[in-house]
Structure formats: C-alpha cells, structure tokens
VOSE-411366 format. One record per residue (C-alpha): residue in one letter; x, y, z. Coordinates in steps of 0.1 Angstrom, whole numbers, padded with zeros to 4 digits, always signed. Example, Ala and Ser with C-alpha at 12.3 -4.5 7.8 and 13.67 -1.06 7.14 Angstrom:
<recs>
A+0123-0045+0078S+0137-0011+0071
</recs>
This chain:
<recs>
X-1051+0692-0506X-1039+0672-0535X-1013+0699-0544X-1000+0692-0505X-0994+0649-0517X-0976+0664-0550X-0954+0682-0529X-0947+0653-0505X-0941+0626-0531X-0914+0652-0552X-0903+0657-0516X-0894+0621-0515X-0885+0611-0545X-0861+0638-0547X-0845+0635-0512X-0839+0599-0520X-0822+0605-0553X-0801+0631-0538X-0787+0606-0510X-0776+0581-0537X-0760+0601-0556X-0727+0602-0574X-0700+0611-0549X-0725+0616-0521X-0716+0654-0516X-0724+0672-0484X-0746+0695-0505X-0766+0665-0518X-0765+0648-0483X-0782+0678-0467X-0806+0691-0492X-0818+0654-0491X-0826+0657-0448X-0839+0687-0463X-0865+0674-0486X-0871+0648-0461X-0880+0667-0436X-0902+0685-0459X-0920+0651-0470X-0926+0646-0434X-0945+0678-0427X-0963+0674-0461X-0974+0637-0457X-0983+0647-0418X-1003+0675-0431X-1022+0659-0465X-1032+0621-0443X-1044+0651-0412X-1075+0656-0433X-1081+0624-0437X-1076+0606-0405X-1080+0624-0369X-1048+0596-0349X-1025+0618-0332X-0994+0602-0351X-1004+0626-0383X-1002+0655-0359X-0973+0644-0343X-0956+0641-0380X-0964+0677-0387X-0950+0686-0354X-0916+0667-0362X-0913+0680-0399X-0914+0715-0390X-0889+0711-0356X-0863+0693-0381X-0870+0715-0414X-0853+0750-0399X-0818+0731-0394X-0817+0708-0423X-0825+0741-0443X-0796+0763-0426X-0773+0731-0433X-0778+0729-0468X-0775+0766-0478X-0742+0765-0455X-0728+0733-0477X-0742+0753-0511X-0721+0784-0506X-0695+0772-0491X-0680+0806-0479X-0659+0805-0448X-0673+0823-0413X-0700+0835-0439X-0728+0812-0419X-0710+0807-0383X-0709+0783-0356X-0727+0800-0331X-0757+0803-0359X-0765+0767-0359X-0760+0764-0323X-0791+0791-0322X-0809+0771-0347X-0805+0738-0328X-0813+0755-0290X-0845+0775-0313X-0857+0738-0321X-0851+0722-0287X-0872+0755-0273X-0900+0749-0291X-0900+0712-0286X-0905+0715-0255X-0931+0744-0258X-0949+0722-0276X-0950+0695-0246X-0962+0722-0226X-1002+0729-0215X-0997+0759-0239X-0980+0742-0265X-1012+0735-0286X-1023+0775-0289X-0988+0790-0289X-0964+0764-0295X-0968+0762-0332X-0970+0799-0339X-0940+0803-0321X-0923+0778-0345X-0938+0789-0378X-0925+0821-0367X-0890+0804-0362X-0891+0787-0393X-0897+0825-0415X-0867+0836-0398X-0848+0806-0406X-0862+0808-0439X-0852+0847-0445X-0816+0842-0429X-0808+0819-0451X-0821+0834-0482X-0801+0866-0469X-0766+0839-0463X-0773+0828-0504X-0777+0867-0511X-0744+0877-0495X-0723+0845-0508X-0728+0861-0547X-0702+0884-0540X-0676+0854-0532X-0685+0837-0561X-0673+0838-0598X-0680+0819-0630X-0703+0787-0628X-0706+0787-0592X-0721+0820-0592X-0740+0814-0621X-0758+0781-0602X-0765+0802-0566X-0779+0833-0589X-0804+0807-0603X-0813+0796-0569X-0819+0834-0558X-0842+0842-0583X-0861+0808-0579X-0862+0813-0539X-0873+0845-0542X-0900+0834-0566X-0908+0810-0544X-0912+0835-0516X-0937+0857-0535X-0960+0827-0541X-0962+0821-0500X-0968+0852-0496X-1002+0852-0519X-1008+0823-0497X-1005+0839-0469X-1025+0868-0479X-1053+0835-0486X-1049+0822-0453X-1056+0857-0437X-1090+0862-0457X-1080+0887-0480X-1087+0875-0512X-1100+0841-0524X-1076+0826-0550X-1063+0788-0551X-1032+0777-0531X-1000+0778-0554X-0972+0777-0531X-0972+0744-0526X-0969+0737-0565X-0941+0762-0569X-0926+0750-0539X-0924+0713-0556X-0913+0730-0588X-0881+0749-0571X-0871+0716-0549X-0870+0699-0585X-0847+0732-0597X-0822+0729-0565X-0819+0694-0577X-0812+0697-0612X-0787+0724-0601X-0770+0705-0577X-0766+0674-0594X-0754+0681-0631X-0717+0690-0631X-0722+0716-0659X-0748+0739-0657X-0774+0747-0684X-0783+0782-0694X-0812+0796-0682X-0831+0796-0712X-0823+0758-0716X-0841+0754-0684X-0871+0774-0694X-0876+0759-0720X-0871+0717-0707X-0897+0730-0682X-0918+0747-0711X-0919+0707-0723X-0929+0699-0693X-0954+0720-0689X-0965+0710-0728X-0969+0673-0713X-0985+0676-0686X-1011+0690-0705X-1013+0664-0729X-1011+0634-0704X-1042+0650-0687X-1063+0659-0718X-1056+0621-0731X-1065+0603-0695X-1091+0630-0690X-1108+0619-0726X-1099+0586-0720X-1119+0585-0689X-1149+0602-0701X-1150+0581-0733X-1148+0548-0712X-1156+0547-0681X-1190+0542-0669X-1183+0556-0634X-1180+0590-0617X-1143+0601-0626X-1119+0624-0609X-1122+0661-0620X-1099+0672-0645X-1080+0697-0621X-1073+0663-0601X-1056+0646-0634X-1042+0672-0640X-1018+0673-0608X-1014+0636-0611X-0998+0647-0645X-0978+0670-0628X-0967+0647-0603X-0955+0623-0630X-0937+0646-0649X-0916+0663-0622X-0905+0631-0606X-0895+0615-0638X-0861+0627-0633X-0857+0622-0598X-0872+0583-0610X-0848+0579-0635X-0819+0586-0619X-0833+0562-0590X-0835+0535-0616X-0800+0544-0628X-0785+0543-0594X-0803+0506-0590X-0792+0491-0624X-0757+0504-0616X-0757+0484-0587X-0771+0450-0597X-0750+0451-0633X-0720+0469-0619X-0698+0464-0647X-0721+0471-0678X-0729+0504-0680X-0749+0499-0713X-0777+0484-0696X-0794+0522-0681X-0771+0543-0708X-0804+0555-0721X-0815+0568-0692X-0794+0595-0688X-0791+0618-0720X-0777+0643-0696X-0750+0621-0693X-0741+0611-0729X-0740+0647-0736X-0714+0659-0715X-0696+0626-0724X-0699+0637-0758X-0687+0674-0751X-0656+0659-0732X-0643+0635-0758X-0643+0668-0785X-0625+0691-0760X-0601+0662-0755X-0599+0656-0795X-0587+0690-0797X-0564+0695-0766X-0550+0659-0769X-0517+0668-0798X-0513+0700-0789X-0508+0682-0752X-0489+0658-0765X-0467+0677-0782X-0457+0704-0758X-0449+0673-0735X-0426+0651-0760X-0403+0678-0771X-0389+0684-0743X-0391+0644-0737X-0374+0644-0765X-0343+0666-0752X-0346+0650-0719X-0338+0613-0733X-0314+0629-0758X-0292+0648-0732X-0292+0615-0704X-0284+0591-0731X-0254+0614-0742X-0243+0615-0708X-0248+0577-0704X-0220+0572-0730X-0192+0593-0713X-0173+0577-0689X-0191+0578-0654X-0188+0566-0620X-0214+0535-0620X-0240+0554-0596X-0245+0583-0621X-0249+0556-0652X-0277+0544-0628X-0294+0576-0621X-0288+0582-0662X-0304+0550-0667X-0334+0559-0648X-0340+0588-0660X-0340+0571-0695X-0364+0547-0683X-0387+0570-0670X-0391+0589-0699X-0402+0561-0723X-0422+0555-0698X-0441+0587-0697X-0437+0585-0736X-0457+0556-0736X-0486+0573-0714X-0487+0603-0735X-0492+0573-0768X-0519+0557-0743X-0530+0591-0738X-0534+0600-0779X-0548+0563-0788X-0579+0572-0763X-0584+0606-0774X-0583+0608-0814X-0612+0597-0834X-0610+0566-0848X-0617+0562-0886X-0625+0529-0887X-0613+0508-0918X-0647+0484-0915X-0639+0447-0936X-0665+0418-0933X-0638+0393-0906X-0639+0359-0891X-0635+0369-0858X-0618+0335-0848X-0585+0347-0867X-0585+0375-0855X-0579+0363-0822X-0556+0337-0832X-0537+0364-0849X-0539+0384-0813X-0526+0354-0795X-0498+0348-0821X-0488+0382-0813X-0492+0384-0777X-0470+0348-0776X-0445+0363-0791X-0442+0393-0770X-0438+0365-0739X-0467+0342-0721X-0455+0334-0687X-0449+0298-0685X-0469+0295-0655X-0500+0303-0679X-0520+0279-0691X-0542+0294-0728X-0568+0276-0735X-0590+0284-0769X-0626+0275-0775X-0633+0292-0807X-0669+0281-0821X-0668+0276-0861X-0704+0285-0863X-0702+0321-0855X-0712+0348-0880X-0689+0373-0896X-0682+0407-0882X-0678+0440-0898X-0646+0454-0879X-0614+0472-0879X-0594+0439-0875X-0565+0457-0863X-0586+0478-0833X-0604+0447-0824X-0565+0430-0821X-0553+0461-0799X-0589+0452-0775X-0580+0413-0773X-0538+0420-0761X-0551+0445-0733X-0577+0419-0723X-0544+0396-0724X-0521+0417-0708X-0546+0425-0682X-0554+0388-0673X-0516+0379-0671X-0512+0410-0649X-0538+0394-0627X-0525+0357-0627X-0490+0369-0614X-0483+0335-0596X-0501+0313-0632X-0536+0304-0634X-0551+0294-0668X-0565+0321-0698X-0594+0313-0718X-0604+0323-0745X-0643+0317-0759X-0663+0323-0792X-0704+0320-0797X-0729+0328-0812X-0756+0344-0799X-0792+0358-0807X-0802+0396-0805X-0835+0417-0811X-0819+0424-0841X-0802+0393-0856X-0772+0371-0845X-0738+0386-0828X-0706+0372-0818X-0699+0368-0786X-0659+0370-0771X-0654+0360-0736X-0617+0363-0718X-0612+0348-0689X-0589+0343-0662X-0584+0325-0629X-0565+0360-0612X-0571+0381-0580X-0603+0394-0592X-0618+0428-0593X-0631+0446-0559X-0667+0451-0560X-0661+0487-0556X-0637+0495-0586X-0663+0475-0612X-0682+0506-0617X-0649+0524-0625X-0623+0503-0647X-0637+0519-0677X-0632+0549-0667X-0601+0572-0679X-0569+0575-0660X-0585+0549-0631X-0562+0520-0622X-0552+0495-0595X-0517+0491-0602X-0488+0511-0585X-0474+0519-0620X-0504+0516-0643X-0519+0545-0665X-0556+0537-0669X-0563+0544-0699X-0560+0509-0716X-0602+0496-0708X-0609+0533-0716X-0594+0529-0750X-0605+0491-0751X-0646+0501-0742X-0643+0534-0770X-0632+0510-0795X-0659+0485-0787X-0685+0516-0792X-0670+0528-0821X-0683+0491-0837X-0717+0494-0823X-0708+0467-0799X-0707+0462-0758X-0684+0453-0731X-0691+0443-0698X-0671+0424-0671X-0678+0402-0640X-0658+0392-0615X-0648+0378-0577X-0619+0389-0561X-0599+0357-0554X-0616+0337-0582X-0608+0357-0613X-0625+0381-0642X-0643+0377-0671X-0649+0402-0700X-0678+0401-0724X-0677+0416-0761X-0708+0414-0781X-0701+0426-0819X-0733+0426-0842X-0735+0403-0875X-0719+0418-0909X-0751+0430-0923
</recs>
C-alpha cells in the first residue's frame, strides 16, 4: 500500500501547486479539485489499513462521489471546444453523484452502493477520454500537440488499470502498477498545463529518463547507507525505493510551491527563487533573442511611415490655417514623437548591450546623473537630498547605462511625488559571500506602489500611468543584470518607494 501514500502525497502536492499558480486558469483551478479529490480517496484508502474509524471509510466514500465531476470539469476547461462537452452532461454527472450518495445511505448501500459508483466513475472516466479524443480534430499547432500528449498518456494509463484489474479478479499474480503510473501521468497533466511552451516529446522522455536515473541512485545510496550503519532492522529496498520516487516526482510540484511562497514574502525581488525555475530562465532567454531579432526590423517598418506622418502635418502646420486645424496638426505632431519615443524605449530594452566595462566611483556617477537630471528640471517642490558614503568600493560598469538606471529611478520618484515630497539618494558599502558591493538606494516620500503591481513593475510594457509605456524598469532591471548586479524595490502605498541596486566590487 505504499504505492497508494505516493500517489496521495503527488496528489496533493500537485493540486496545491496548481491552485497557486500563475494567472490561476480554469484549467489549473479544476485539475487541482481534481487531484484533490484524488488525494482524498488515496489517503482514505492507504490510513483504511491501518486504522478501522469509520472517518477513513467515509473519506473513500467522498473521494470517489467528488472525483467523476472534478474529472468531467477539467477535461471540459482542457479542450475548450464549444457544445463539444454539453450542459446537460454535467447536470447527469452531478444527479449520477447525488444518486449514489444517497445509495450509499441506504441499508444496501454497503454491498451495492459502491459498485454502483465505481461503475459510474469508468463511464465518467471513458467519456471523458472519448471528449479529449474528439477535441484533436478542433485543434491545431501547440494546442494539439499538448492534448495528443495527454491521449497517449491517458490511454497508457488505462492499460495499466486494466492489468490491475485483471489482479483484482485473480487472474494472474503481478504487483499493483496503476497506482505508480497513475502518479506519474498526474505529474505529466501538470507539466503540460503549466509551461506556456511545450517541450518535445523526446525532451520529456528523456527529463523523466533522469528521473528515473535518480531515483535509482537516491535509493541505492540510502539503501547502502542503511545497511552500512544502522544497527536496526531497516525498510526493504522496494520501500526506499518509492520513497525515492516520491521525492523525485514532487520536486517540481515543491519547487514551484517554494517559488510561489518567496514571491509573496519578497514581492519585488525576483532574484531571491530565480534559481528555482530554469524553466523559466529559458523561455526568458528564448524571448529576449526572438525580440533581438524582430526589434529593428519592427522598428523600422513603424518609423518610416512616422517619418512621412510628422513630415506631411508639419508641412501643413506652416500653411495658413484656420486655428482648429493648426491644433489637430499639432496633435498629430505630438503624438508621433510620442510613439517615436516608445519605439526608442522599445529598441533600448530589446538590443544587446555591449557593455563598455571601466573600473568607476560610483559616487560620481550619480552626481553626474543628478547634474543631468537638474538640468532637465527638478520640481521645486522637491527636496534632493544626497548621502553618498566615501568608503565604498569601486565598480566595474558602463558608467553611461548605470546613468540611464539612476534618471529613470529619478523620473520615476518625481512622477510619484506630484504634489513634492523629498528624493534621497544613498551609497554603502556592504558585505557579500563573495567580497564587498556597493549598495544604491533611491528613495522617495510618493503614493507608493500597490501590493499587487510589485510583482509586475519589472515586467515589459506594464505600467500604472494613463500615458506611460512600461518599458523603462524593464530596461532599468536588464541593465542591472547585464553587470551581474540586482534590483529590488519596497514600498507602501501612501508612504513612498524605495529601489535597491547592489553592484559587485571591481575585481
């Protein structure tokens, strides 16, 4: 029965990693009831043979009565083809449970009423296999490469119970595997689900092969391990070896767990679980080259006919016009430097940047950004104050990218203090694991930050403002990187923000 605990703790750890995550889908939302449901039965059934209480029965009873409708809700949300499951369907599904409910309350519900619903459940169970079968035809490209691999896998899956089933009857004596393979394809649904961009089959052979490789060598070590040192009775090496298995499948499921958790006590540093997700990194990798490439053809396609645009207004601005079509030329003037400037913004975040590294006080650097940015105007209602700390260590840096991160920190905090407050401006030095750093802090006393939007201000093309393009932390945190440093921010709406920029020693 150890192989029924394996599949109740992947059942869980999985259904709670799909309820937290990212963008909270209806797909994630109802494979998680799903696996939840399917933790219940397994937990009721695995602490049944331990312990004869009622409440383990009573869990068994309530994980099958809720698995057949969490399972028909999440193959309806995967396919997402219209009439394709119907209405009435579920309403069948829900009456179905509500019968055998009550069966089961019944004098016969003991001797018939759970045949009755494990015969309700492989109906369940074949419909919606035969709802994923038909949906192929309505899909193309990645979607119907992701419910293909869910096919196969199910129908795997299905040839597995049936060897079981052929146990149960007394046909032949072999061990249970459904149960393991059952674990293994609720981890598969979840990797499909969950990763935006789908790996090739062969990809996901072959990270399972690894797995596979590890669990083997996790066992042999503790089994060794145990027999070497321990003076007791050990468990047998079949039992290690699930409790490998166990720990290998939900390290994903774990991980992002531990993601999801980091994210939400350090919401604005997102370099604190970065290595946690390779996943991740990769397709943020893949994006930034595809956007590398696109970015000046983009660019260029759009400031031609900029170009003409401003060209033929401003020609028409210097006839002689009536004063409302000098203000409509005026606009239109307007607005295409401004969508000029985007398209720079855009550029500036998506061309690789060749650093030109020099050994710099970082102290005149920013005294060089502030000279510039008080030129370009400082509301008088701002107060700067400056605390730059002598003792801190020289930096290897681009000073001119570093100057570009320090005025959108500045114009950002102004932006914020639109009625005054007071900017400040810190240097220190601070200790690492691998020698000293300099630390930048920018600060103002503004509106704040939402708790909410923390987790997204470095994020491309997200903004607050009604006008803003969103691309100016993006550019700020990829510069940042690009020196081998980190940037992080806390705030309180109503009280103000502060940014964080660590930048190593010169070596």
């Amino acid at each position: 029965m150890v192989e029924t605990f394996i599949l109740a703790a992947v059942s869980f750890t999985i259904a709670t990693a799909s309820l937290f995550f990212r963008g909270r889908e209806v797909s994630h939302l109802t494979f998680s009831a799903a696996c939840f449901a399917l933790f219940v039965l397994k937990l009721g059934q695995f602490v049944r043979t331990l312990s004869e209480a009622a409440f383990w029965q009573f869990l068994v009873v309530w994980g099958l009565l809720a698995l057949p409708i969490t399972v028909i809700l999440f193959t309806a949300s995967l396919v997402r083809v219209p009439n394709l499951v119907k209405e009435r369907h579920l309403w069948i599904a829900a009456g179905m449970n509500v019968a055998c409910g009550v069966v089961l309350l019944t004098p016969i519900g003991p001797q018939y009423g759970l045949s009755i619903l494990y015969i309700f459940i492989a109906v369940t169970l074949i419909y919606c296999y035969y709802i994923l079968f038909r949906a192929l035809k309505f899909k193309t490209g990645l979607e119907r490469a992701k419910l293909l691999y869910i096919v196969v896998a199910v129908g795997i899956m299905a040839t597995f119970g049936f060897l079981d089933f052929i146990r149960y009857m007394g046909a032949y004596e072999f061990p249970p595997l459904s149960n393991i393979f059952l674990a293994i394809l609720v981890y598969f649904i979840y990797g499909i689900i969950t990763h935006p961009q789908l790996m090739e089959l062969k990809e996901f052979l072959a990270r399972m092969s690894v797995k596979v490789i590890l669990t083997f060598a996790i066992t042999i070590i503790l089994y060794l391990v145990l027999k070497l040192f321990s003076a007791t009775e050990f468990s047998p090496f079949t039992i290690i070896l699930l409790a490998s298995f166990l720990i290998i499948l939900a390290f994903e499921p774990t991980k992002h767990l531990l993601k999801i958790t980091l994210d939400k006590l350090f919401p604005g540093n997102r370099d604190i679980f970065n290595f946690i997700s390779p996943m991740d990194r990769k397709l943020e990798e893949e994006k930034s080259a595809m956007l590398e490439e696109m970015a000046p053809v983009l660019a260029h396609e759009i400031r031609t006919p900029l170009g003409s645009i401003k060209a033929a207004a401003q020609y028409l601005r210097s006839e002689s016009l009536q004063e409302e079509e000098s203000r409509l030329l005026d606009v239109i003037i307007e607005e295409t430097n401004r969508l000029n400037g985007v398209v720079t913004q855009f550029l500036d975040f998506a061309k690789p940047y060749h650093l030109n590294l020099k050994k710099q006080d970082i102290n005149e650097v920013i005294e060089k950004a502030l000279t510039i940015a008080t030129i370009s105007g400082i509301p008088e209602k701002v107060k700067i104050e400056k605390d730059l700390r002598p003792d801190v260590p020289l930096v290897c840096i681009d000073a001119e990218q570093i100057i570009q991160v320090i005025l959108n920190m500045i114009t950002n905090a102004l932006d914020a203090m639109p009625d005054g407050g007071t900017l400040t401006i810190r240097t220190r030095r601070v200790s690492t694991e691998t020698g000293a750093a300099v630390s930048i802090s920018i600060r103002d006393t503004g509106l704040g930050i939402k708790k909410e939007d923390l987790k997204n201000i470095f994020k491309p093309f997200f903004t607050t403002r009604e006008r803003g393009v969103g691309l100016g932390l993006a550019i700020c945190n990829k510069i940042v990187r690009n020196h081998g440093g980190t940037i992080r921010v806390k705030s309180i709406p109503g009280q103000g923000s502060i940014f964080h920029i660590r930048l190593n020693e010169a070596m």
